[in-house]
N, C-alpha and C positions, 0 to 999 in steps of 0.2 A: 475427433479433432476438428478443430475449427481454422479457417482460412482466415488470415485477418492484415488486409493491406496495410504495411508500415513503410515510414519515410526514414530513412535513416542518415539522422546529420552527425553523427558521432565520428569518433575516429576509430571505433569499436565495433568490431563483430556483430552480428545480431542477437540479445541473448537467446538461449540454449537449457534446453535441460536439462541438471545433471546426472539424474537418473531416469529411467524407463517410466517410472510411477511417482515423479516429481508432480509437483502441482505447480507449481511459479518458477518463473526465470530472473535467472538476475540481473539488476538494472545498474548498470555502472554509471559512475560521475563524468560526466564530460566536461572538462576543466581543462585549461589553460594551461593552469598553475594548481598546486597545492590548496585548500582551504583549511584556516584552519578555526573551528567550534570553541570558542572560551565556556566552562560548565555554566551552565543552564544557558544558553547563546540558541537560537536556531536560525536555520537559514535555509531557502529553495535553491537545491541543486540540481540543475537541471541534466537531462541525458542523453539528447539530443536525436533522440526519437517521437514521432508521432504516429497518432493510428490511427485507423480508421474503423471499429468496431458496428459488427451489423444490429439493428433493434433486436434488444429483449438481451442486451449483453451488457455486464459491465468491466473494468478490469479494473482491481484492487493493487493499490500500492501500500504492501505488508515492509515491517520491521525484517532483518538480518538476526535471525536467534545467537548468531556467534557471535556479531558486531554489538550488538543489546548487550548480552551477557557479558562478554570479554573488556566492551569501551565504554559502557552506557551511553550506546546511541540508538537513535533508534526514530522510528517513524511519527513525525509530532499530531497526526489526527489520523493512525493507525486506526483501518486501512482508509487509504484515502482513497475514492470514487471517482474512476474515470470514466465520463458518459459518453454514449454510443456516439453523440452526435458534437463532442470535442473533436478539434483538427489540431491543436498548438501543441507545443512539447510538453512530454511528461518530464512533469517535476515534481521533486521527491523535496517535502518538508525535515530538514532531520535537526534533533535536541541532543544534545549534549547534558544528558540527567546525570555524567559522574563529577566530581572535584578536580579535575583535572582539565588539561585543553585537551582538543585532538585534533590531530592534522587529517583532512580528507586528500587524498591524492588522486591524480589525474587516473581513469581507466577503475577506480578502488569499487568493488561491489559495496554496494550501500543499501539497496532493498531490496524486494522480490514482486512480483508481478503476474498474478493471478488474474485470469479472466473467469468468468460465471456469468449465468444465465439468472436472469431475474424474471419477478412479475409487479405490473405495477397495480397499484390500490386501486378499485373501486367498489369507493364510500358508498356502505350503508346505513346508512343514518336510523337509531333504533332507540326507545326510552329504557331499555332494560336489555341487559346481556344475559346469558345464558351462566347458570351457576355452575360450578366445581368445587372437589373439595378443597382447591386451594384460594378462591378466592381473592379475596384484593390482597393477600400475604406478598409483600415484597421483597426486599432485599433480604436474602439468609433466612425465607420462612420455609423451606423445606430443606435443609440442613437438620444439626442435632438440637435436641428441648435438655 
């Protein structure tokens, strides 16, 4: 477990998670009022938390599998990249991909919030890469023939 200083301007709890062997918390809308997504509409909802994340950490802003599934909404640059050395509020991109509107309400779980450990690139610049048997095969080349 990792320690990670947060500011909380919500009117909301901290999230929480919901089981022992959860991986993300949920990040509710902090809102006024209601918002509401006309289909294919997006918009930053913010949630009135900030953090402070130590180097070599990032924290992902993942889709709602029930909210996706059930309202077609969902995270519009799933997942989206909170860096270590961000201070401003997390804000959640969300799309409205069904035919319908949807109302977001004030407190409503709208996405999830994973932290991870990364590493950053350092480029080795080389004229030739090392073979395999898959090769430059890209999309669906190790699937069925």
């Amino acid at each position: 477990m990792i320690a990670v200083p947060v500011q909380n301007e919500s009117h909301y709890d901290l999230p929480s998670y919901a089981t022992k062997a959860s991986a993300g918390v949920d990040l509710k809308a902090n809102l006024k009022q209601p918002v509401t997504l006309a289909p294919l509409e997006r918009q930053i909802v913010g949630t009135g938390l900030k953090i402070a994340l130590p180097e070599g950490y990032e924290a992902q802003v993942r889709p709602r599998s029930g909210l996706a599934a059930k309202q077609g909404i969902t995270v519009l640059n799933a997942p989206g990249t909170i860096d270590a050395d961000y201070r401003g509020e997390i804000g959640v991109i969300l799309v409205n991909l069904s035919n319908v509107a949807f109302t977001i309400q004030p407190g409503e779980r709208i996405a999830q919030l994973v932290v991870a450990k990364f590493e950053q690139i350092d480029w080795l610049p080389t004229a030739r890469l090392s073979e395999t048997d898959r090769g430059a095969g890209g999309f669906g080349s190790t699937g069925k023939k």
